[in-house]
C-alpha positions in Angstrom: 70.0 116.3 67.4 69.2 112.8 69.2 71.9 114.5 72.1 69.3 117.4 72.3 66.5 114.7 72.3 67.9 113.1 74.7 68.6 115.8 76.9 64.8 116.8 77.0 63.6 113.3 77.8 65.5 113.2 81.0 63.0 116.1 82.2 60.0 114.0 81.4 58.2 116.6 78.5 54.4 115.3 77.7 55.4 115.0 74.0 58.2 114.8 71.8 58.7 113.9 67.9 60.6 114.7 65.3 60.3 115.9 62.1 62.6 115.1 59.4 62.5 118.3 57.3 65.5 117.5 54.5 64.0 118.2 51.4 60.8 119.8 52.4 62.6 123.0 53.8 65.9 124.7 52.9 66.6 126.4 56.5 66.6 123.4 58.8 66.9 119.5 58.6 65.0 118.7 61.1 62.2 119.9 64.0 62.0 118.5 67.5 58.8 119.8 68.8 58.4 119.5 72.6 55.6 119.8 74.9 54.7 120.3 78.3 52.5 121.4 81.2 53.4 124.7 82.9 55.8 127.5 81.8 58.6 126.3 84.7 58.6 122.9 82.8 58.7 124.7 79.4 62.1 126.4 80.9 63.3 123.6 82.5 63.5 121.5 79.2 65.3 124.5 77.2 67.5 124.6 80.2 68.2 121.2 79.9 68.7 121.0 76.3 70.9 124.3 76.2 73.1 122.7 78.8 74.0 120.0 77.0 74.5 121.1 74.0 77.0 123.3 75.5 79.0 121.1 77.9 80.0 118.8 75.0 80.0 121.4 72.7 77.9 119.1 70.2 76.5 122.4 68.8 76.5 126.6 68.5 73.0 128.1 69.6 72.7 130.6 66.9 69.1 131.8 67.9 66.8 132.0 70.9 63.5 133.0 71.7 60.6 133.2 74.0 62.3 132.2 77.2 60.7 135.1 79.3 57.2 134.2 78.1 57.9 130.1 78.4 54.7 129.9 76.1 57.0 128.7 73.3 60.5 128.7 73.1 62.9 128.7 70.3 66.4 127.1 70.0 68.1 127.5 66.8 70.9 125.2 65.9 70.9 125.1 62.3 70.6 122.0 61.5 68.1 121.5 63.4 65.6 123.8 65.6 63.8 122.9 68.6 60.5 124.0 69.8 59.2 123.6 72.9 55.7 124.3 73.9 52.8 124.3 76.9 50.7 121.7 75.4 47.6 124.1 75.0 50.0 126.3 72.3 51.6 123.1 70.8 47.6 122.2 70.0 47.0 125.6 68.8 50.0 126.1 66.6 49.8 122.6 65.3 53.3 122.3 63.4 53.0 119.0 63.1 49.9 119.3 60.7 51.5 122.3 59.3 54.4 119.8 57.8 52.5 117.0 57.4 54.5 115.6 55.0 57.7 115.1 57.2 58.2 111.6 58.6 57.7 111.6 61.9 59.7 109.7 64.8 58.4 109.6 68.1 61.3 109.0 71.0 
């Protein structure tokens, strides 16, 4: 997860937190919820993040979705899913207030 984290920061998102989910939801430990500005940024980041993951084989991408669209895309790795949003559907969506009860951790 922070090797995902980290991965995004290097493209320079407008947000990113994380939720720790464990023992507030049974399908995932954690959320990292991702922002940013245009759809080509949106991309970029997933790039990024998918790349990484990969090359040092920290972690299987089970599930992916919304690349085409770049409005909000999905990574699935189990233990932990990433979302990454334009900022106007991050707002709208709001998963952050929808678990409001996670801790959160900027980085």
């Amino acid at each position: 997860m922070k090797l995902a984290a980290e991965a995004a920061s290097e493209v320079k998102p407008r947000y990113l937190v994380v939720l720790d989910l464990r023992g507030l939801c049974s399908f995932t430990d954690h959320f990292i919820i991702i922002s940013a500005d245009t759809d080509r940024q949106v991309r970029a980041l997933a790039d990024r993040v998918e790349e990484r993951l990969a090359k040092t084989q920290a972690r299987v991408l089970h599930h992916k979705e919304g690349y085409k669209e770049a409005r909000w895309i999905l990574l699935d790795y189990s233990d932990f899913v990433i979302h990454i949003f334009e900022e106007e559907t991050r707002r709208y969506y709001d998963l952050e207030g929808l678990w409001a009860d996670a801790p959160k951790r900027r980085l």
